[in-house]
N, C-alpha and C positions, 0 to 999 in steps of 0.2 A: 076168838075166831081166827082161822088160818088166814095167812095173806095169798090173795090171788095168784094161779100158776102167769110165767110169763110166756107167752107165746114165742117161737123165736121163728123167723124166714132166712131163706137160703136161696140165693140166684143160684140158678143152675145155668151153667153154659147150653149155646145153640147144640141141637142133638146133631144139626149138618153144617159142616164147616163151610164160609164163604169160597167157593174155588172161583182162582185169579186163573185166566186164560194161561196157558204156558208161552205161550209166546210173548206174552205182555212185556217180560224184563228184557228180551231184545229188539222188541220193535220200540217201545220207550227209550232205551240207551242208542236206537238207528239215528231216531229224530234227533236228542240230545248230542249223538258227535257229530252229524251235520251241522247243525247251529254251530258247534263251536271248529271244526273246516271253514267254516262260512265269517265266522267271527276272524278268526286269522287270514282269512282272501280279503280280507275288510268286503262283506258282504253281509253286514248285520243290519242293515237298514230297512232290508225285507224282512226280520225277524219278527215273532212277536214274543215277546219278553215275559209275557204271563203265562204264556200256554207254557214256554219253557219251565219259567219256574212251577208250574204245576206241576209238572212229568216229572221234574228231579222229587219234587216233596213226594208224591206217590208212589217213587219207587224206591225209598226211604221208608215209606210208612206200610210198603206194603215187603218189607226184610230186603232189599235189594242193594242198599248203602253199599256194600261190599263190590256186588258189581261194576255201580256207578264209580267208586272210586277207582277202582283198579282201571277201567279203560278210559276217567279223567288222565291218567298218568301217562297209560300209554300212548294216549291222541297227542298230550301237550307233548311227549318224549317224540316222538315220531315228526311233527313238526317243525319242532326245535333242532333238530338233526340235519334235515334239510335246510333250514336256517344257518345250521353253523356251517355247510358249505357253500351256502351264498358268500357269508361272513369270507371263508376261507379263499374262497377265488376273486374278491376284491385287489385290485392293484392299487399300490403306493400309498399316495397321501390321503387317498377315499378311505383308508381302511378303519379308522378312529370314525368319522364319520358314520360311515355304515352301521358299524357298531351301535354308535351312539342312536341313530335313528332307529333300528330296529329294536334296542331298547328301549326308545320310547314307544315301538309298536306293543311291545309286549306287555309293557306295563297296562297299557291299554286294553289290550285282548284278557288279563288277568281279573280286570275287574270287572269287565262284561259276563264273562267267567263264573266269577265269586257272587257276582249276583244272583247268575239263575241258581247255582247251588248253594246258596245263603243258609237253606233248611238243614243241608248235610253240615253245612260246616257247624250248625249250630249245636246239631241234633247227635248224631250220627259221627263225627268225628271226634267230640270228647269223649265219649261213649266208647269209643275204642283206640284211643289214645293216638291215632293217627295226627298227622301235619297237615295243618290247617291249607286252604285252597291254597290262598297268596303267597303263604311260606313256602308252598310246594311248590307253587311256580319260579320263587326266586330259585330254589334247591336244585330244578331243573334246571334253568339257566343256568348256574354255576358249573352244572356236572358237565350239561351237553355244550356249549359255549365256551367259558370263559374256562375252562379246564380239559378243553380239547387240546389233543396235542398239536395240532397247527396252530392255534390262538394263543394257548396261555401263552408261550416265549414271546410270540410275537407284537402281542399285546404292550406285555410286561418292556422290551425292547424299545421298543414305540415312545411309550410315554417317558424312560429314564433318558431316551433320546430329547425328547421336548424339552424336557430338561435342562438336558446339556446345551444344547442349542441358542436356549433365553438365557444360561450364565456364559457365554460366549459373546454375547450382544444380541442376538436375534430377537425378532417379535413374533409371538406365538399367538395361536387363538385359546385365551385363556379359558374362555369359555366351553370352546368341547373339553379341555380336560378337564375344567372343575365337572364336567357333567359325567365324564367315562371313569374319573376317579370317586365321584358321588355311587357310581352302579356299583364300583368295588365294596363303597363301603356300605349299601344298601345290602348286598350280598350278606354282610356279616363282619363284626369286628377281624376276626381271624382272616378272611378273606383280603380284607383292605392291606392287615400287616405281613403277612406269608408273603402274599402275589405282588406288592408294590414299595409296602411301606421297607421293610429288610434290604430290600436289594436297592433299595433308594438311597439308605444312610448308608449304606455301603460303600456303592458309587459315588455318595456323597463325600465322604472319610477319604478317597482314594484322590478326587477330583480334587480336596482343598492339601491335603498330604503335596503333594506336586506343584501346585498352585505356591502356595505357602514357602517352600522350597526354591520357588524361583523369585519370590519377592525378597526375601532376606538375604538371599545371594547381590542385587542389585539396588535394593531399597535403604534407605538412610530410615532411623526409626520413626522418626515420623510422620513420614511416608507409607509407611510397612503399616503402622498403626489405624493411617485415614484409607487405606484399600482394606483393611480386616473390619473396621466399622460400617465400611461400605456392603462391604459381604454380609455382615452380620445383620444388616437393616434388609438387605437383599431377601434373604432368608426368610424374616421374620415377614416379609411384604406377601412372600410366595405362599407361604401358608394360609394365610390371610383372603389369596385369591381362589386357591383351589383342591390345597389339603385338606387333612382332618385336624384343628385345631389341637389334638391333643399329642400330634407330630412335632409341634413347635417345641415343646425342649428339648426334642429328643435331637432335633436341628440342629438348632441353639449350640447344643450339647457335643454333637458334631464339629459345628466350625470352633466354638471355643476349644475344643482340643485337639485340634490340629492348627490352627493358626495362631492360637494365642498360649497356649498351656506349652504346647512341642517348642515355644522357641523364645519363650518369655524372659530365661537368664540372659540369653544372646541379646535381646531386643533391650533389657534393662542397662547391662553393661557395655552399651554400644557404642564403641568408640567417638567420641566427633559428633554423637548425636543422639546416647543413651539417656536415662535419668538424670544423673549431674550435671550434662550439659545444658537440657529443658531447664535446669536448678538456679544455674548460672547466668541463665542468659535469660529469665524468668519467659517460658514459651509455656505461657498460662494453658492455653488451648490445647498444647500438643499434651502438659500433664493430667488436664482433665479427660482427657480421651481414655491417655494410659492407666488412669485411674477406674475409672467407668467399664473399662473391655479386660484391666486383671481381675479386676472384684468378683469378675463371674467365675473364676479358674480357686478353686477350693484356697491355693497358696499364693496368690498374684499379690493381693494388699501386703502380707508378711513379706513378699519379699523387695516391693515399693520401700517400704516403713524401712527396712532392715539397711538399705543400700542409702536411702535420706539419712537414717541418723550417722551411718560412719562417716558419710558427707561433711554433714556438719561437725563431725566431732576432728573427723581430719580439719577442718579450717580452722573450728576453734582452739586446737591444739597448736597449729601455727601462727595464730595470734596472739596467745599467752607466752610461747615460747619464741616469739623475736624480740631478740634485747630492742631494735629499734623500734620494734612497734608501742614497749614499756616503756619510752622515753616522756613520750606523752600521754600522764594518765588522761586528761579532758577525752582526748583522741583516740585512744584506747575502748572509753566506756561508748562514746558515741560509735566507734566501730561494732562492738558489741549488740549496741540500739538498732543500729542499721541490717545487721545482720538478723537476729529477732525478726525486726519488721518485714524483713524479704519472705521468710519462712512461716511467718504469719499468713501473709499474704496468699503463697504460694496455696494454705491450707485451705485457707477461706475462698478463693477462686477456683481451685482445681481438685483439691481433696474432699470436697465436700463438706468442710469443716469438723473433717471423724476425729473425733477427742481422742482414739488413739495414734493419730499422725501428731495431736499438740501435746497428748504424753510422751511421745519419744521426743519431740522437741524440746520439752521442757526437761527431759529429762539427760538432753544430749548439753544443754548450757550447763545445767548444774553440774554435771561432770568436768568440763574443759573450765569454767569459770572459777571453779577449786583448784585447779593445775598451779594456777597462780596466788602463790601464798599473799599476795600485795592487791589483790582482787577487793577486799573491804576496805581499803584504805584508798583505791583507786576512783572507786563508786562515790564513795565520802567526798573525794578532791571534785568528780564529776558536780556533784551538789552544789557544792561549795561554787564552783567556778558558776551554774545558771543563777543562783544565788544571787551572787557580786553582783553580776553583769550581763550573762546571757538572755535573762527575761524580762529585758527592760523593751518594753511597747510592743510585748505580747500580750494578749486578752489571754479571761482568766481561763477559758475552755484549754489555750494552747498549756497555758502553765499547766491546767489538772492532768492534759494529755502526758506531759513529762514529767510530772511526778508520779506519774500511775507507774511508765515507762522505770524510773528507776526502783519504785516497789519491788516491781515484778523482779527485776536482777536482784534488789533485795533478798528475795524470796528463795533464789538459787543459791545464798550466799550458807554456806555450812556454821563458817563462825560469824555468827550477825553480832557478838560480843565485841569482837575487835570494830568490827563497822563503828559501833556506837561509842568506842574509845574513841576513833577519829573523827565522826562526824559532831560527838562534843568540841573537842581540840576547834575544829574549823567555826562551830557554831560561833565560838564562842569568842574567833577574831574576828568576826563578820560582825557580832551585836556590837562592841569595846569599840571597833574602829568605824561603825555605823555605813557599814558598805554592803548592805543587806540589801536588794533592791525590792524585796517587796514583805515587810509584815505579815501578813496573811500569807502569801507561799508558805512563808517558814511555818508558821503554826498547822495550815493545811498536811503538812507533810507529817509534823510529830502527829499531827492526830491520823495519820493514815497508820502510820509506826504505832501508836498505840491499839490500833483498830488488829494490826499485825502480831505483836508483841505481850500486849498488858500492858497495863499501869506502871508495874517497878520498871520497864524497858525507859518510857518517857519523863517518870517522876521528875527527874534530874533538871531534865533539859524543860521543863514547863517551869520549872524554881528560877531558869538562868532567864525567862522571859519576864518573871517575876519580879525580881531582884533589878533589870531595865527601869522595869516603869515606877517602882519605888524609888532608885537612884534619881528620876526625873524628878520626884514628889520633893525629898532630900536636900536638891541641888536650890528647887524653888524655894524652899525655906532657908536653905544658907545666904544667897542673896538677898532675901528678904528682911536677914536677922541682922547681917554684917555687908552689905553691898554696896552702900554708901563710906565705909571704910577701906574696900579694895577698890575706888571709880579710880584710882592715880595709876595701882602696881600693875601686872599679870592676872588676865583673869582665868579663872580655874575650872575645870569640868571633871565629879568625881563620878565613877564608878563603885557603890558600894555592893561587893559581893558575896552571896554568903560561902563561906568554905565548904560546903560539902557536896554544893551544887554544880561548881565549877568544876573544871579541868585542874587538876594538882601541881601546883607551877611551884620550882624550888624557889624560894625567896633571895633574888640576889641582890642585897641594897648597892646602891650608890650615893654617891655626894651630890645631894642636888644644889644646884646655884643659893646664894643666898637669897635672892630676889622670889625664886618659887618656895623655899623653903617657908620663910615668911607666912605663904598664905596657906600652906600644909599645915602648917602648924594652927593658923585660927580654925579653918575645918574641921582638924582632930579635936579641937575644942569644942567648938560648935555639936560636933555629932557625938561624941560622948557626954556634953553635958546633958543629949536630948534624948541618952539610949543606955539604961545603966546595964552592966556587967559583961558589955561588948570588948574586945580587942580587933585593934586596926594594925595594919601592916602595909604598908607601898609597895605597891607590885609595879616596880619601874621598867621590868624587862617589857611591861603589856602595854607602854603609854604613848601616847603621841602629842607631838606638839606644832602648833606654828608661828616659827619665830621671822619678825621684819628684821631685813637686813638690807644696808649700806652699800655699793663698794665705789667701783672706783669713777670721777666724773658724775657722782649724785646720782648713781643708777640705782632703784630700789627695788625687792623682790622680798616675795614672801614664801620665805621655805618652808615645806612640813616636811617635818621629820621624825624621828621614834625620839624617845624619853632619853635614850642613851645619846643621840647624837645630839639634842640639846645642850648637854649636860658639855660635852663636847666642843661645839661650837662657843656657848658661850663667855668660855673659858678666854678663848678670842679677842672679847670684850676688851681685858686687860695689857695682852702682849700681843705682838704680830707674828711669836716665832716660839715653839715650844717643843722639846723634844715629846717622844713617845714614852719616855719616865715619866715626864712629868706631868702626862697627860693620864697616865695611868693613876702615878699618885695620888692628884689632886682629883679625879671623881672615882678612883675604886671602882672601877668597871671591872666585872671578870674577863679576863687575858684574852678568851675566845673572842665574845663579843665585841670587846674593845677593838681586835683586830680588824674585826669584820668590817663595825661603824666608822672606821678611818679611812678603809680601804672603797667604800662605799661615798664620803665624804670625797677623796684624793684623787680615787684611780677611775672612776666612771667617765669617762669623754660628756660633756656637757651636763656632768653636773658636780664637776671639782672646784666646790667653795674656799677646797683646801689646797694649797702645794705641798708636793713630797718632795724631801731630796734626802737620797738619792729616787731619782725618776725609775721606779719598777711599780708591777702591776702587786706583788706582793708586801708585805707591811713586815718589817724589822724592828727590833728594841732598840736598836741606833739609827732611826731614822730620824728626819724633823720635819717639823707641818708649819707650812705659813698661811694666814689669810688670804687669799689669792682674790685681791683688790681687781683684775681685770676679767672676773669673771661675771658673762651676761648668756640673755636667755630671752627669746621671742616672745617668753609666756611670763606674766607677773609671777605668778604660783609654779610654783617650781616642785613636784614632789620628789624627793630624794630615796628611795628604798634604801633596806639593808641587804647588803649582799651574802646570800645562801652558798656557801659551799658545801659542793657534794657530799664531799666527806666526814663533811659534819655533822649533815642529816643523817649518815647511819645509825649512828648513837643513837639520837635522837629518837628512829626506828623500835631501836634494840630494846631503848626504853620503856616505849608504849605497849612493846608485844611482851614484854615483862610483867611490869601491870595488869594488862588482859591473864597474866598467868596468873599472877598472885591474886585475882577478884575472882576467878574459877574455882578457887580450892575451897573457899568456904560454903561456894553453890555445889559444889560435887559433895561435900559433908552434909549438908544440909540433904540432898534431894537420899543418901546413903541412907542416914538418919531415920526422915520419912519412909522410907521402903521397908526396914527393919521393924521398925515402929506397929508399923501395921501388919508383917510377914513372921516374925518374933525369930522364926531361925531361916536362913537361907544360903545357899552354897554359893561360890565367889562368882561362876560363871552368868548367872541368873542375877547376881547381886550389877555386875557390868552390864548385861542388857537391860537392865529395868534401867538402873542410871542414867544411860546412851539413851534410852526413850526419852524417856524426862526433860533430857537436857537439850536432846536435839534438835528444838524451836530455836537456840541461843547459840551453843556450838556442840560441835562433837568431842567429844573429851577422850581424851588416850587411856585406852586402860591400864595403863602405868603410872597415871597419876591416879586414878583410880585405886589403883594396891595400894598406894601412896598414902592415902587418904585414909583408907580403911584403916591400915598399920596405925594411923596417927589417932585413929575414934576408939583403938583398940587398948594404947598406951594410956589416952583418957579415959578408959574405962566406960564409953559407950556402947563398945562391942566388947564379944570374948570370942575364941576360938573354942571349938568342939574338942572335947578333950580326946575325944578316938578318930575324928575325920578333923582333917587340917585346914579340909575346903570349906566345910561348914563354920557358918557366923551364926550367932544369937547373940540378940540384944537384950544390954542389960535395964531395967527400966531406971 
């Protein structure tokens, strides 16, 4: 069976078309521009609102859109015309005012407006890509009004005047111009920046140019500084009240480069009142300003930073380099400390704490603090001296504070190897003569150094703590073994230490008394019978003694004095007058020394047990010493030093910085070694910087001893030279 036909239907349009009256689109548009006449006389309250909007929908719906729009345009344009000469024939200070009121008429008359023809705007104006009612009435507005040739100047005049006026001192009414500057920018981004914003920074740029110009001509800088922040808060307030938020950096942008960017070099290097004098004289407030107001100028901080570090490096250059200021290292390093702490300070209070204001600092010490080749030896003596005596009834917080404190110069120290030659040398009369004032300091410190360095930096010096409390263990068992056999003689206190832990002391004997000799000798007994394949040796230059003495009228004291000036004194015992042969002879002091410990016994005012003659402050090989029976003293104990001559200590110097040479040669072969090892060939230049890395936790090593070196690995046969390049090493395995 076929399937069913389907039927199809068709509307056919009306055969007679609805006809609309001809007059309907101008009696409809009569009513509708009445209403809106009526709307703008403020006479809408006899209106009725529906009827309107019917009229506009049906003559929209009946083709008429077009109409209706073109005499919306014209009615608002015709209006607004005679508006703008109201506007124009206002006098004086009404004129903003006016303005402002009848912009708030209009906005009003707009949306009475946009209501009755809601339909077209919906309908009818996408439809034909026209501007919607409300856009169109600002668009009028703009063209007839605020773009008339008598308004716009005057306008724009107006308000850059209000302006002026409130940065002069004046009180303005913020309020209409946040309102007359809100219509600008209601109008349209473009509008706001063309008509107001432009010739604002302008005006702005020219006002603080001038401004700016007469501050710095009269102003001390930090003066100059607290009127540009002022300004600068000024600014940022004004925006706040009646701008466009998105003006403020453009402000901003403004006074930072005319007040602060145009005259920043001047302001930083300002005689009597720039940057190093805020430095000097620590004016915390006046650098955090100047920190805070160049940060915003692209180059301000670099050039803060730049003009601080030659600061410091000029000071610390004239601290390194005053012979009198190197007189005293204590004084010296504590200058140093002080100096640190200011610039600390300065960072933490006024820099904001920017880690690159404490990289140039830190890196402004390590520069001047290497100036001075005596810098590691200086630090060491610093140690040494809080050590003794300076941290006695300081709590432990103070002590960690000043050890941290010397770390840190630690840390600047290029050759921390010589450091650690001298701060052994010191440690190590500090443990021996027990004038260490605090245990724990001292190990706090190697363990910070070890925390700094490594293990092999401290191995040494944890061995010399070691080697103490063994010597105490030692000492209780010599008395213990033989102590009832010395209760009559001298009693004895040993220091046994091990050789390779200590400081390298040349072994100078002397002739000790027979009376100590005696108990020397059961000792050496005693500890070798208890310790096989040991050797002992008397390091008499490192001893100290206290011996009671006699003189004249039964006055008695008890002298300490060094190992040498025992030996010395009690020589005494036997004669009352001895020359300086003989005293040489009979204990073999070396000539140095010996001079020293006589001149120290003779020529000290208040503490010459000895008489010289002939009476000089200097010691001759034809002099002679007598016991000087009339010598007395307020204090039982009487401590007698040895006296240092300057001239002596050079040597001495010359010595230790020798040492530190010769312990560097076998670490430079070594780190050589290791690089090749792992690199198999490498060219000399590459071979010195890999080195220099390596080494530069401990010192910086010259690369001339570095060729040095290499030449010497090369004769042993651990390196070879390239047989076609000269620069090229390979190692050999």
């Amino acid at each position: 069976m076929s399937a069913p036909k389907k039927k199809n239907f068709q509307i056919e349009a009306f055969k007679h078309r609805v006809v609309v009256d001809p007059k309907y689109a101008e009696k409809t548009w009569k009513i509708l521009e009445h209403a809106i006449h009526e709307i703008y006389n403020h006479n809408a309250s006899g209106l009725s609102f529906e009827e309107l909007y019917r009229n506009a929908y049906n003559m929209v719906l009946h083709k008429f859109g077009e109409k209706l729009y073109s005499g919306l345009v014209s009615t608002m344009t015709a209006h607004l015309k005679e508006i703008a000469k109201h506007i124009e024939s206002t006098q004086g200070g009404l004129f903003l005012e006016e303005l402002n009121r009848i912009w708030a008429e209009h906005n009003k008359a707009l949306q009475m407006i946009r209501d009755i023809l809601m339909y077209m705007d919906r309908t009818f104006i996408p439809s034909t890509h026209k501007t919607p009612v409300h856009e169109l009435g600002l668009n009028l507005w703009r063209d007839n009004i605020i773009h008339s040739s008598k308004i716009h100047k005057r306008l724009q005049d107006t308000l850059l005047e209000l302006v002026q006026r409130e940065r002069t001192g004046e009180v303005i009414n913020r309020g209409l111009m946040r309102n007359v500057i809100q219509m600008l920018m209601d109008l349209g981004s473009s509008v706001y920046q063309e008509d107001f914003e432009k010739p604002f920074l302008d005006v702005s740029a020219d006002f603080y140019r001038l401004e700016s110009q007469q501050y710095i001509e009269c102003c001390d800088c930090g003066d100059y500084l607290k009127k540009a922040e002022k300004r600068l808060m000024e600014e940022i307030e004004r925006v706040s009240h009646y701008l466009d938020t998105k003006s403020e950096p453009k402000l901003t942008n403004v006074v930072e480069k005319q007040m602060i960017e145009s005259h920043m070099h001047r302001l930083v290097h300002m005689e009597n009142s720039g940057l190093v004098n805020m430095i000097v004289n620590d004016k915390y407030e006046d650098l955090g300003r100047m920190y805070n107001l160049l940060r915003r100028v692209s180059t301000g901080l670099a050039l803060i930073r730049d003009v601080m570090t030659s600061h410091i490096r000029e000071i610390g250059k004239q601290l390194v380099t005053d012979p009198e200021k190197l007189k005293d290292p204590v004084d010296f390093v504590q200058r140093l400390l002080d100096e640190k702490d200011k610039h600390d300070k300065i960072i933490s209070l006024a820099f904001n704490n920017d880690k690159t204001f404490q990289n140039a600092l830190n890196s402004s010490f390590e520069f001047f603090i290497n100036l001075n080749p005596r810098s590691p030896e200086f630090i060491s003596l610093f140690v040494d001296d809080k050590l003794r005596k300076g941290l006695k009834g300081v709590t432990e917080e103070d002590v960690e504070i000043i050890l941290d404190k010397v770390m840190m110069l630690f840390r600047y120290l290029q050759e921390k190897d010589v450091f650690e030659k001298y701060y052994k040398q010191h440690l190590a009369k500090r443990l021996l003569s027990g004038k260490t004032v605090s245990d724990d300091a001292e190990r706090s410190l190697i363990v910070k150094l070890k925390t700094e360095c490594g293990y092999q930096f401290t191995s040494k010096l944890e061995g010399m703590f070691t080697d103490m409390k063994t010597s105490q263990d030692t000492m209780q068992g010599f008395h213990a073994a033989v102590g009832a056999d010395l209760a009559e003689g001298p009693s004895l206190t040993v220091q046994v230490l091990t050789t390779g832990s200590w400081p390298t002391q040349s072994v100078n004997t002397c002739n000790l008394p027979s009376e100590i000799l005696g108990v020397c000798d059961r000792f050496k007994t005693y500890y070798l019978g208890t310790h096989t394949g040991r050797r002992l040796s008397w390091q008499t230059n490192m001893g100290t003694a206290d011996l009671k003495a006699t003189f004249g009228k039964g006055q008695k004291h008890e002298l300490n004095v060094s190992t040498y000036q025992m030996c010395i004194l009690m020589l005494f015992n036997k004669s009352d007058r001895m020359s300086y042969k003989e005293i040489e002879q009979a204990t073999e002091i070396p000539a140095s020394d010996l001079k020293r410990c006589l001149q120290s016994l003779a020529c000290v005012k208040g503490k010459n047990v000895l008489r010289k003659e002939p009476m000089s402050k200097d010691i001759a090989e034809d002099d002679a010493f007598y016991f000087n029976d009339k010598f007395s003293s307020k204090f039982y104990k009487v401590k007698i030093g040895t006296v240092v001559a300057q001239k002596e200590s050079e040597p001495e110097k010359q010595e230790t910085r020798q040492r530190v040479e010769e312990d560097r040669k076998p670490q430079i072969e070594a780190a050589i070694v290791r690089i090749m090892k792992s690199r198999r060939v490498l060219d000399h230049n590459n071979i010195v910087a890999e080195v220099t890395k390596q080494l530069q936790s401990r010192f910086l090593p010259n690369p001339v001893v570095i060729k040095k070196r290499i030449e010497s690995l090369i004769e042993r046969e651990f390196l070879e030279r390239d047989k076609t390049d000269r620069k090229l090493y390979r190692y050999l395995a």
